[in-house]
CHARMM-style PDB file with segment names, atoms N, HN, CA, C and O in Angstrom:
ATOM      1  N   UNK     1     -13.396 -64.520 -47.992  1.00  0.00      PROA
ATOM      2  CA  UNK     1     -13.170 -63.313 -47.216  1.00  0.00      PROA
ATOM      3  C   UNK     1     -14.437 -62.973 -46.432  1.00  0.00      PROA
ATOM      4  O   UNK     1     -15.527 -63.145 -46.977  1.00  0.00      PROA
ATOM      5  N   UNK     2     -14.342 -62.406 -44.933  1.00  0.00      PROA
ATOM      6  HN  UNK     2     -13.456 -62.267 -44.490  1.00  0.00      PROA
ATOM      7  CA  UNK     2     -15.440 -62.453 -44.639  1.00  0.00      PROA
ATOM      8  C   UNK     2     -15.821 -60.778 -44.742  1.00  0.00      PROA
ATOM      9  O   UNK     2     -15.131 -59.872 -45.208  1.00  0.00      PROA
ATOM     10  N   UNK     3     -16.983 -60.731 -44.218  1.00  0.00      PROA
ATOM     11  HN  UNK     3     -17.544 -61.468 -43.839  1.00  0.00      PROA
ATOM     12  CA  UNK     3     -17.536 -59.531 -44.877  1.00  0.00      PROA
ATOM     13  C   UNK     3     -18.631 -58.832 -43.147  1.00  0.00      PROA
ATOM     14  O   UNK     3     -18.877 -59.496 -42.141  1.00  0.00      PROA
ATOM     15  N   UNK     4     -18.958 -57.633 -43.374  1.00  0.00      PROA
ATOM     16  HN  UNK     4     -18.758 -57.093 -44.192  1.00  0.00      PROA
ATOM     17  CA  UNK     4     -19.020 -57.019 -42.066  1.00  0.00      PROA
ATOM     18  C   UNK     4     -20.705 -56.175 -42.363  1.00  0.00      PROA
ATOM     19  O   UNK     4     -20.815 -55.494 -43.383  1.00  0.00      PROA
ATOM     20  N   UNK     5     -21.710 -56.288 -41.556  1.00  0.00      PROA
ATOM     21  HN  UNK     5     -21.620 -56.842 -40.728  1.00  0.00      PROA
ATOM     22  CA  UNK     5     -22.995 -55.827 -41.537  1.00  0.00      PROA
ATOM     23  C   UNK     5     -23.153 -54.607 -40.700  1.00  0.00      PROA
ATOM     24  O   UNK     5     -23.630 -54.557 -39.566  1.00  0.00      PROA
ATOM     25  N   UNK     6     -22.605 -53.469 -41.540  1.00  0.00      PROA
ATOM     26  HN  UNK     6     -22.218 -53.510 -42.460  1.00  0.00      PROA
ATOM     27  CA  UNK     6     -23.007 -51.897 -40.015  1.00  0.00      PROA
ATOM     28  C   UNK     6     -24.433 -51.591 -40.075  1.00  0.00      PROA
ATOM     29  O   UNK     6     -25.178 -51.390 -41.034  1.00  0.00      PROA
ATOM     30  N   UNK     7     -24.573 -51.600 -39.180  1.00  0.00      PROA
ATOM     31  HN  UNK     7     -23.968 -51.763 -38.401  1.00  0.00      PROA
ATOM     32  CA  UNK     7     -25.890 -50.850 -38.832  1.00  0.00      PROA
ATOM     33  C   UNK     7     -25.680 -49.776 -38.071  1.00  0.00      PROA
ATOM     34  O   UNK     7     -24.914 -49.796 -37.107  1.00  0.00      PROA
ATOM     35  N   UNK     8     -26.659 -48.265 -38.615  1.00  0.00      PROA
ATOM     36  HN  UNK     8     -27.281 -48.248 -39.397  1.00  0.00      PROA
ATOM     37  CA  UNK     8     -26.438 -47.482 -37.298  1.00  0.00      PROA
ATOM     38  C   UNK     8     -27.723 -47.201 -37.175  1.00  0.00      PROA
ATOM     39  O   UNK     8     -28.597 -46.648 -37.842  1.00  0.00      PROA
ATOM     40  N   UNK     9     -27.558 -47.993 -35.625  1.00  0.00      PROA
ATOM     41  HN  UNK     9     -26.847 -48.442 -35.083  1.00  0.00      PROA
ATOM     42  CA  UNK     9     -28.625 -47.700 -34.343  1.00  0.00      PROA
ATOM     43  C   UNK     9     -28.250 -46.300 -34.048  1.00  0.00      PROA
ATOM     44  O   UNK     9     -28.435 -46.823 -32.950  1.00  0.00      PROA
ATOM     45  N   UNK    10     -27.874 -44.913 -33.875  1.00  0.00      PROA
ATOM     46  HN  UNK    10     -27.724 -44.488 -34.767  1.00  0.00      PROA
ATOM     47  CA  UNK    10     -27.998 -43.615 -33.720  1.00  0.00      PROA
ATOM     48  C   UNK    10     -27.571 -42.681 -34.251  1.00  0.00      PROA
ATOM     49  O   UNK    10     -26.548 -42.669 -34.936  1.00  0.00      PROA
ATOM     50  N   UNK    11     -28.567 -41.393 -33.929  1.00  0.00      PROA
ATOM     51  HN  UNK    11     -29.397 -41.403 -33.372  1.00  0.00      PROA
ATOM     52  CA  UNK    11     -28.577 -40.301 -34.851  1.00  0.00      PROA
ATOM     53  C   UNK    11     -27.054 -39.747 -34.820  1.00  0.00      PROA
ATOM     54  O   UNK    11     -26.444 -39.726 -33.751  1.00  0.00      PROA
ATOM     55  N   UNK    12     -26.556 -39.371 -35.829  1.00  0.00      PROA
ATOM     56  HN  UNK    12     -27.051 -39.387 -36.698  1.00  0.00      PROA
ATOM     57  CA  UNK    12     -25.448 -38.243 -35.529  1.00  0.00      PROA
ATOM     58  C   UNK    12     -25.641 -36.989 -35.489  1.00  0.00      PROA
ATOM     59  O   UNK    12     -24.887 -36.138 -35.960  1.00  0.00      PROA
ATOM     60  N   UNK    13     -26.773 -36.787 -34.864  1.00  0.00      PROA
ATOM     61  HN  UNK    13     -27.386 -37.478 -34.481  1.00  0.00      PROA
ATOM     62  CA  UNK    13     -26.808 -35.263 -34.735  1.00  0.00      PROA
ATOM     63  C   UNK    13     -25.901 -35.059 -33.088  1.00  0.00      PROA
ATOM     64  O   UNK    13     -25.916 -35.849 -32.144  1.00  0.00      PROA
ATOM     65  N   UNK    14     -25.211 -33.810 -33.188  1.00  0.00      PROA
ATOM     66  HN  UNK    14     -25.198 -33.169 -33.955  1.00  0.00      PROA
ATOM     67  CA  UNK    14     -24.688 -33.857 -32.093  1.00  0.00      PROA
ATOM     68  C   UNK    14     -23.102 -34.148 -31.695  1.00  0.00      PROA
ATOM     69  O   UNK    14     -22.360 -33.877 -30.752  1.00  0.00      PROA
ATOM     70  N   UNK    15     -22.983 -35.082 -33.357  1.00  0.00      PROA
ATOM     71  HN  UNK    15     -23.586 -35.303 -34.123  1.00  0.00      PROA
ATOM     72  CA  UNK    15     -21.673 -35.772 -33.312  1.00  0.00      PROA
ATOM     73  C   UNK    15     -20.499 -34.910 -33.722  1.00  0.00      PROA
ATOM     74  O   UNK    15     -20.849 -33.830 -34.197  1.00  0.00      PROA
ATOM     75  N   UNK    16     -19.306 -35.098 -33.662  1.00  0.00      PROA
ATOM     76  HN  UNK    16     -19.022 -35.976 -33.276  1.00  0.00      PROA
ATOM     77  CA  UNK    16     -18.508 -34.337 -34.190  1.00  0.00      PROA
ATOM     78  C   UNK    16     -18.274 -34.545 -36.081  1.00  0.00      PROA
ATOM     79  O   UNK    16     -18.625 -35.529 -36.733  1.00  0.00      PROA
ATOM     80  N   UNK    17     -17.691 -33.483 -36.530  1.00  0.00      PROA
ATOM     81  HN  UNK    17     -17.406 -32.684 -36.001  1.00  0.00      PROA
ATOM     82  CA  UNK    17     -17.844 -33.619 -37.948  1.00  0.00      PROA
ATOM     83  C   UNK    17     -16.777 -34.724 -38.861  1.00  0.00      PROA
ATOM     84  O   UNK    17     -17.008 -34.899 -40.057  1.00  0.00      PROA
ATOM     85  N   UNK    18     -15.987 -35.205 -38.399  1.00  0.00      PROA
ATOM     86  HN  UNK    18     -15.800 -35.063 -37.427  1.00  0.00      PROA
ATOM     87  CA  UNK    18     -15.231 -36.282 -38.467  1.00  0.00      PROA
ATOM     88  C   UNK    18     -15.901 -37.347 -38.336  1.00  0.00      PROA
ATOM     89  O   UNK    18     -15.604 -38.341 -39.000  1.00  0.00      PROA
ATOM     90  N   UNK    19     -17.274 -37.351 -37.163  1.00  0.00      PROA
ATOM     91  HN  UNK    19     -17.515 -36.544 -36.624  1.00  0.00      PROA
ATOM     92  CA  UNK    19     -17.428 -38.661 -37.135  1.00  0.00      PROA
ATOM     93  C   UNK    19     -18.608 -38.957 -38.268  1.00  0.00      PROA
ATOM     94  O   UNK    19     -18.792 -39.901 -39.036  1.00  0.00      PROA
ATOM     95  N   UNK    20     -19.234 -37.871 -38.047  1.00  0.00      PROA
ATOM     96  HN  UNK    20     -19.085 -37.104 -37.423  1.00  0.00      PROA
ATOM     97  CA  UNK    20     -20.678 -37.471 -39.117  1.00  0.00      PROA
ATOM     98  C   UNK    20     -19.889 -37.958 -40.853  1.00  0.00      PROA
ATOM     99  O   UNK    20     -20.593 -38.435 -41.743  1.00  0.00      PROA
ATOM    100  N   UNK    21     -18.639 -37.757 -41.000  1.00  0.00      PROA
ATOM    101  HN  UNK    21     -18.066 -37.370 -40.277  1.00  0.00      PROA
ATOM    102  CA  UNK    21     -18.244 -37.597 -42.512  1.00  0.00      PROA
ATOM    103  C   UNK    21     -18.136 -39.787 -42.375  1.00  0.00      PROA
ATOM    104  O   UNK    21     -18.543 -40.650 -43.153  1.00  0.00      PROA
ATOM    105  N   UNK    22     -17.352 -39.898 -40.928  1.00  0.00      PROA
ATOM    106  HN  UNK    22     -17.021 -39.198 -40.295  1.00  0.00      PROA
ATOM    107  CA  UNK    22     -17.057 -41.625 -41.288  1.00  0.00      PROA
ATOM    108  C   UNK    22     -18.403 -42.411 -41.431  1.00  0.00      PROA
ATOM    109  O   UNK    22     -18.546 -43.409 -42.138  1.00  0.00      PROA
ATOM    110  N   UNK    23     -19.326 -41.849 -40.696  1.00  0.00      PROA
ATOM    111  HN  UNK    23     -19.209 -41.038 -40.122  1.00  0.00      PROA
ATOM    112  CA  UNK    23     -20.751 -42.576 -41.227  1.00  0.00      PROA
ATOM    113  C   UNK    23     -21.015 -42.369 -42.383  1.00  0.00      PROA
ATOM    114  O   UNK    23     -21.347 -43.407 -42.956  1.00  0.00      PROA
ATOM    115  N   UNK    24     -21.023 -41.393 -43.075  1.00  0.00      PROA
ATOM    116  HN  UNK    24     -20.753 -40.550 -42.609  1.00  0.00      PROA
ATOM    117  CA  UNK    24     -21.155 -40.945 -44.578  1.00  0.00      PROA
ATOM    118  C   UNK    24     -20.361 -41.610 -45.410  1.00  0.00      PROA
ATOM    119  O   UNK    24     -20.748 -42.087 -46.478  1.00  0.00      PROA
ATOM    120  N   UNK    25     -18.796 -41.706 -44.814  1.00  0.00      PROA
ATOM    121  HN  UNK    25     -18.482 -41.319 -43.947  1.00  0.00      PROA
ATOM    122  CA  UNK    25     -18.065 -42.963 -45.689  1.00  0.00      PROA
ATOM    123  C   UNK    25     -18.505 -43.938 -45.950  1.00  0.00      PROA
ATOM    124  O   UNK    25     -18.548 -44.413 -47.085  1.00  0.00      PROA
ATOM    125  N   UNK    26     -19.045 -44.579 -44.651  1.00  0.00      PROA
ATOM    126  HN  UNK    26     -19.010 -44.193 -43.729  1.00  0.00      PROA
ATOM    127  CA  UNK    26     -19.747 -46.245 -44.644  1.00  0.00      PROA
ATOM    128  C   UNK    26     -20.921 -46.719 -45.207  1.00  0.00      PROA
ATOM    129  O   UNK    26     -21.382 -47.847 -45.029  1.00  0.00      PROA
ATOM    130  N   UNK    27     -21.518 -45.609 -46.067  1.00  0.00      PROA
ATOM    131  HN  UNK    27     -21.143 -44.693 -46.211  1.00  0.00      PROA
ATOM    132  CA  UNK    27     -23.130 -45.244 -46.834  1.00  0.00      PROA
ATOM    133  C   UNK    27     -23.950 -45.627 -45.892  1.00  0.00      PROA
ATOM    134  O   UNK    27     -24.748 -46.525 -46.158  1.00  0.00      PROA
ATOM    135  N   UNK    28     -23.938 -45.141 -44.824  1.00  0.00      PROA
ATOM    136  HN  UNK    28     -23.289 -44.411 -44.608  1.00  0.00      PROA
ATOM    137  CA  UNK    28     -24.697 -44.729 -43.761  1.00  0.00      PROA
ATOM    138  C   UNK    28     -25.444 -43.622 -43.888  1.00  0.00      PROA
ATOM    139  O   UNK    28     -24.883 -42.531 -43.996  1.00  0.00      PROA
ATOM    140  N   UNK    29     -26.774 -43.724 -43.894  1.00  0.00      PROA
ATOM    141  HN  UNK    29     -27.230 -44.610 -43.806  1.00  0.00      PROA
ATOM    142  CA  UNK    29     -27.879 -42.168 -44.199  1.00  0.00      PROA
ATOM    143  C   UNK    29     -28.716 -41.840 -43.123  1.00  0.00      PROA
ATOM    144  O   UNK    29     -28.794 -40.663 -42.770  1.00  0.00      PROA
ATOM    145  N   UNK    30     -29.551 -42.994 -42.374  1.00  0.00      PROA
ATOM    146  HN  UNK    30     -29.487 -43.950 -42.660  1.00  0.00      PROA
ATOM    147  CA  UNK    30     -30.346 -42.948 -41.993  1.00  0.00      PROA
ATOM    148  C   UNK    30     -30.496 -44.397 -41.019  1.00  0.00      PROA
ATOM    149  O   UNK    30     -30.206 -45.505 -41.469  1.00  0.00      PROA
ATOM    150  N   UNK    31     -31.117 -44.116 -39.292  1.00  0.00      PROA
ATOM    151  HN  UNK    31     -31.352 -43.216 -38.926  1.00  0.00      PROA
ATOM    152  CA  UNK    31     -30.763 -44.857 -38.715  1.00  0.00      PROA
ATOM    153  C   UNK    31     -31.556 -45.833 -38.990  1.00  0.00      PROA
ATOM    154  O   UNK    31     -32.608 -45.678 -39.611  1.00  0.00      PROA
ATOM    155  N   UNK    32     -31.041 -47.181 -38.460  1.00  0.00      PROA
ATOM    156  HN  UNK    32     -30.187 -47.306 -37.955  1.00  0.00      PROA
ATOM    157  CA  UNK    32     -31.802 -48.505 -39.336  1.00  0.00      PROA
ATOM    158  C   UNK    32     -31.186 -48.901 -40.909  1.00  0.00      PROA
ATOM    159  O   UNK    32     -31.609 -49.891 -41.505  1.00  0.00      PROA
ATOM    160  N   UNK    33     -30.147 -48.006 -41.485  1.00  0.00      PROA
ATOM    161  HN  UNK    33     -29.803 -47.202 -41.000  1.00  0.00      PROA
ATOM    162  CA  UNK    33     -29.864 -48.411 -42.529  1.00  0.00      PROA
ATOM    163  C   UNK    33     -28.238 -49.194 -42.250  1.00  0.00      PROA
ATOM    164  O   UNK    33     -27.307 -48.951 -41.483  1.00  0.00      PROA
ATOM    165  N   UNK    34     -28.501 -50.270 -43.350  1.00  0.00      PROA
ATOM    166  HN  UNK    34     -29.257 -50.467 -43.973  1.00  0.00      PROA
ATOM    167  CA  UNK    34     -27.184 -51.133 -43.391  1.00  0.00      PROA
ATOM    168  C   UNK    34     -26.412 -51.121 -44.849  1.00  0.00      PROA
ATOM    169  O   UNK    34     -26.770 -50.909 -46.007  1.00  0.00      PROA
ATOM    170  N   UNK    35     -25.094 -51.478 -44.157  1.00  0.00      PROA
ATOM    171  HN  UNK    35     -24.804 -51.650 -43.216  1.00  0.00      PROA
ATOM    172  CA  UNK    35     -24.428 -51.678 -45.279  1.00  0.00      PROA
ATOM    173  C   UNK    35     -23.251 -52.914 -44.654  1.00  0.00      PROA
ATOM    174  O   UNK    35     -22.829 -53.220 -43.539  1.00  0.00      PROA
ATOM    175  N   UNK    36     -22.937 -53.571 -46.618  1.00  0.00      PROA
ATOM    176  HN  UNK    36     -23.280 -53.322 -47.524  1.00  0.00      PROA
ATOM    177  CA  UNK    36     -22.428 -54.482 -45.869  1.00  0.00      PROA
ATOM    178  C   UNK    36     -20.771 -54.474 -46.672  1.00  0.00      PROA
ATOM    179  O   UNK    36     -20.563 -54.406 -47.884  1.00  0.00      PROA
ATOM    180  N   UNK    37     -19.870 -54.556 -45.700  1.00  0.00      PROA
ATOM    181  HN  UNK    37     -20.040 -54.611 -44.716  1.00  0.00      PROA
ATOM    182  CA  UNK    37     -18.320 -53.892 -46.524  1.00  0.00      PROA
ATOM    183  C   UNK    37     -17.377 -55.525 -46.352  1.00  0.00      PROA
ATOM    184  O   UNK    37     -17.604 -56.490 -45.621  1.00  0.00      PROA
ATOM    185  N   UNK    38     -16.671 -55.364 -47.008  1.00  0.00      PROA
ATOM    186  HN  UNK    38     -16.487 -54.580 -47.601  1.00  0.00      PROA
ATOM    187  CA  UNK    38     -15.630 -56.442 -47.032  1.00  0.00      PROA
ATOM    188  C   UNK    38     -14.528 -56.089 -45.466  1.00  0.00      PROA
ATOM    189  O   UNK    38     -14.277 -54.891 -45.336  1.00  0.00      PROA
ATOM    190  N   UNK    39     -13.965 -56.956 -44.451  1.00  0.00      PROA
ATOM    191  HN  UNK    39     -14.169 -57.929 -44.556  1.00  0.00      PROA
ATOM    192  CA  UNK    39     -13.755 -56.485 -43.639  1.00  0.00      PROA
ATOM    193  C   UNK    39     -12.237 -56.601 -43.876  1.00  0.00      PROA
ATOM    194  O   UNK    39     -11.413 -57.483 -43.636  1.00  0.00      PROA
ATOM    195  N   UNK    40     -12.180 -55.435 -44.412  1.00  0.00      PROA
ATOM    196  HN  UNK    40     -12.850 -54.718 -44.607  1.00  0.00      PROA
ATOM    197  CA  UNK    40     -10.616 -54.919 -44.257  1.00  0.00      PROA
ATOM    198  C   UNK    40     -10.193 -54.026 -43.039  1.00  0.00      PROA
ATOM    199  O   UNK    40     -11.118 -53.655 -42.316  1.00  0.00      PROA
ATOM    200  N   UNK    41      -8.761 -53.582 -42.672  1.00  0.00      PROA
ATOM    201  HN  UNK    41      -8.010 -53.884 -43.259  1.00  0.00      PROA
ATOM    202  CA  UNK    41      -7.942 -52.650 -41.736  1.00  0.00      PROA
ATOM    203  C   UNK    41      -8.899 -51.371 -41.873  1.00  0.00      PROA
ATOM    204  O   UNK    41      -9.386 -50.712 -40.954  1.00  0.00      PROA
ATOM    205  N   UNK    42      -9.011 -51.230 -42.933  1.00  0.00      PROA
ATOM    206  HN  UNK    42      -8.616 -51.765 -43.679  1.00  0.00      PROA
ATOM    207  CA  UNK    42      -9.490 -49.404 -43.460  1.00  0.00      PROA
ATOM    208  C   UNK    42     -11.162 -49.475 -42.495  1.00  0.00      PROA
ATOM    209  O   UNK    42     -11.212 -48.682 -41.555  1.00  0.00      PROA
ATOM    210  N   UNK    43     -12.410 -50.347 -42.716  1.00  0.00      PROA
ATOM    211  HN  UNK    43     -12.370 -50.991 -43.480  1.00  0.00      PROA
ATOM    212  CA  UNK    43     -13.444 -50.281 -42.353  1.00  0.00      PROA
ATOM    213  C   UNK    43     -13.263 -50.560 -40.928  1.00  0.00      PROA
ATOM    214  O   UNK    43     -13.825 -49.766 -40.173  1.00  0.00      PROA
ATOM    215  N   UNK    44     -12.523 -51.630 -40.335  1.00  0.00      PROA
ATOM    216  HN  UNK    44     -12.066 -52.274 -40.948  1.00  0.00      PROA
ATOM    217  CA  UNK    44     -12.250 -51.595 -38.924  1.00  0.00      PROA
ATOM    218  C   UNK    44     -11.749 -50.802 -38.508  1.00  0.00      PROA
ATOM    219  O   UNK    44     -11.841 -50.839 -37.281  1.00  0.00      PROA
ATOM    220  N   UNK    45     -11.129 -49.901 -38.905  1.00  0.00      PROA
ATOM    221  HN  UNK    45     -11.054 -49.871 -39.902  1.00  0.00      PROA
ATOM    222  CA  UNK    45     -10.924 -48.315 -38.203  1.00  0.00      PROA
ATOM    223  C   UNK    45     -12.056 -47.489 -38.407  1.00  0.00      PROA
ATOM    224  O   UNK    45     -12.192 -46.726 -37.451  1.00  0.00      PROA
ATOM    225  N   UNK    46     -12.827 -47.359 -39.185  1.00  0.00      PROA
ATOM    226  HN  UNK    46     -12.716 -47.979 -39.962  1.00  0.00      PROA
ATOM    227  CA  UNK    46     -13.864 -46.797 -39.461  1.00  0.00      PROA
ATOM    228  C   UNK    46     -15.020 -46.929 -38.467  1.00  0.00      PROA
ATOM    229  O   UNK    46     -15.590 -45.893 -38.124  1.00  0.00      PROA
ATOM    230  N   UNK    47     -15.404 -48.056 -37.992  1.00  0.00      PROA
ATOM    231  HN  UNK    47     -14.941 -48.898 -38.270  1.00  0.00      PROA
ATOM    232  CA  UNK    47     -16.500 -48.612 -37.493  1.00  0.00      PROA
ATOM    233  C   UNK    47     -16.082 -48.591 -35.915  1.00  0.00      PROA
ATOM    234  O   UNK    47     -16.883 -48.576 -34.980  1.00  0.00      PROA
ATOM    235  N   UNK    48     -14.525 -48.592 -35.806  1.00  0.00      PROA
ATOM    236  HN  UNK    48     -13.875 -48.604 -36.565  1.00  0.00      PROA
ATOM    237  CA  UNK    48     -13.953 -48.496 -34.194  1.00  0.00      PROA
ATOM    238  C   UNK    48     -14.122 -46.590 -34.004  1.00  0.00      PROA
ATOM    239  O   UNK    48     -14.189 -46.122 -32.868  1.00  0.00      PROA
ATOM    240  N   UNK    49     -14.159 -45.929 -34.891  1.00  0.00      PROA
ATOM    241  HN  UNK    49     -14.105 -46.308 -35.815  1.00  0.00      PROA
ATOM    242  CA  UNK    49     -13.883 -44.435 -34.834  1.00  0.00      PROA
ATOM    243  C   UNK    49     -15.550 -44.049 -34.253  1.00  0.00      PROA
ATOM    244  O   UNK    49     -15.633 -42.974 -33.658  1.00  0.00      PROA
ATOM    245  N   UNK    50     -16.525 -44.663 -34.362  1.00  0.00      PROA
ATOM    246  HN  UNK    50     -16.458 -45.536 -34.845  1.00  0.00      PROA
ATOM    247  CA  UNK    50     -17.943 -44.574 -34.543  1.00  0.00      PROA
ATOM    248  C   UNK    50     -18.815 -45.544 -33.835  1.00  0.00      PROA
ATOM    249  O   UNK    50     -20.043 -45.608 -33.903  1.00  0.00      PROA
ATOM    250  N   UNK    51     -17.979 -46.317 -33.123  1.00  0.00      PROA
ATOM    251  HN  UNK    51     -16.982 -46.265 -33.068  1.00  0.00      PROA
ATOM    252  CA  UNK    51     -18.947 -47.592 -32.371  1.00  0.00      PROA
ATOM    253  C   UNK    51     -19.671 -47.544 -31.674  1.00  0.00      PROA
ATOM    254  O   UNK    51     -20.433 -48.483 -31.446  1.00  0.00      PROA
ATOM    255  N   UNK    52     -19.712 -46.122 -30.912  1.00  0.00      PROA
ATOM    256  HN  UNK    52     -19.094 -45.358 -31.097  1.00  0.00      PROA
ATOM    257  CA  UNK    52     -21.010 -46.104 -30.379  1.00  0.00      PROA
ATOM    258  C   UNK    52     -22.431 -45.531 -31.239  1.00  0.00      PROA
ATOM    259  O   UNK    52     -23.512 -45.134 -30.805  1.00  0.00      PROA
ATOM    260  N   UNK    53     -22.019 -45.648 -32.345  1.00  0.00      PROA
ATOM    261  HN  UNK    53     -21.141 -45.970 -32.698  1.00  0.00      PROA
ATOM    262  CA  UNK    53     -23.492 -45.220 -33.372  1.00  0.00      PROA
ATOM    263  C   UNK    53     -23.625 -46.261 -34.410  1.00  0.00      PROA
ATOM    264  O   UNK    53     -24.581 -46.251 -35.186  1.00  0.00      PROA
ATOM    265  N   UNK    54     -22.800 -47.063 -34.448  1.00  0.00      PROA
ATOM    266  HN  UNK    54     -22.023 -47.071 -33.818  1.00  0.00      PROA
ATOM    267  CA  UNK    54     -23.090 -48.262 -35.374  1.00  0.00      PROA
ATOM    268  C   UNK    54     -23.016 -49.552 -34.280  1.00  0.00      PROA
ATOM    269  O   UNK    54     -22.528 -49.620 -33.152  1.00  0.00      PROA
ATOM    270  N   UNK    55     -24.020 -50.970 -35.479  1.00  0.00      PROA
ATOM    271  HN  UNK    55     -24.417 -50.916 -36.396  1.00  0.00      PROA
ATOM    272  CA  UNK    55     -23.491 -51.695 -34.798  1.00  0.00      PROA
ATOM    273  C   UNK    55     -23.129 -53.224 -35.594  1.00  0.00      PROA
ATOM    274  O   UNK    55     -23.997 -53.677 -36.341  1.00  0.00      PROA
ATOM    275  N   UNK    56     -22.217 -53.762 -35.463  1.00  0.00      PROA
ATOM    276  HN  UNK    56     -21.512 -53.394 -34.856  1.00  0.00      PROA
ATOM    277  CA  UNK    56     -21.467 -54.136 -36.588  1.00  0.00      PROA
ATOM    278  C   UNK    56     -21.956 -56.028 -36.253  1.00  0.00      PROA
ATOM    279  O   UNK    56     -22.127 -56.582 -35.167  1.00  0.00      PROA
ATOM    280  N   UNK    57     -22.016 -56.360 -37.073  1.00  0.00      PROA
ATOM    281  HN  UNK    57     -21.877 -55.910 -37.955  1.00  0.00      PROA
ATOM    282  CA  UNK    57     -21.992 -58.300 -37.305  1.00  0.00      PROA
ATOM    283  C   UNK    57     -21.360 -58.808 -38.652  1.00  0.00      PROA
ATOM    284  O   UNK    57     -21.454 -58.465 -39.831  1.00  0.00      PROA
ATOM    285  N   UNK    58     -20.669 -59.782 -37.952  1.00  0.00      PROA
ATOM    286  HN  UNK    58     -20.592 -60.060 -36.995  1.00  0.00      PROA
ATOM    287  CA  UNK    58     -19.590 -60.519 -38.819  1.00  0.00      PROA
ATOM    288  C   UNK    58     -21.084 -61.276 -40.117  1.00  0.00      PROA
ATOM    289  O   UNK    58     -22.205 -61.660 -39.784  1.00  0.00      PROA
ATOM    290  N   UNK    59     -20.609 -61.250 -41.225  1.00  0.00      PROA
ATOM    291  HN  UNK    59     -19.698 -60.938 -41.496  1.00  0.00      PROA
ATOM    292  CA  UNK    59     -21.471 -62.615 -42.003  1.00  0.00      PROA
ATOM    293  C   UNK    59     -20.651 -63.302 -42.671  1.00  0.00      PROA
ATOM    294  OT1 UNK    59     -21.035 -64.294 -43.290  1.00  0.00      PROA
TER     295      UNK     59
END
């Protein structure tokens, strides 16, 4: 199964609170921090809801 590397390159300050909570889903804290999720339907909606503050690579 392949698996998915977010990074978020920007702040969410500014963002709406929906999007602020899906970075918080993705254990997203702080910019420069990664996480790495199994790439299911659920995280690809997640990471499409937010793409301009994350930035995602296949591993």
């Amino acid at each position: 199964m392949a698996n998915l590397k977010v990074t978020l390159v920007k702040s969410t300050i500014g963002s709406k609170k929906d999007q602020i909570a899906t970075v918080a889903a993705l254990g997203l804290t702080k910019i420069r921090s990664e996480k790495i999720h199994n790439d299911t339907p659920q995280i690809r909606g997640m990471v499409k809801k937010v793409n301009h503050l994350v930035k995602v690579e296949e591993i």
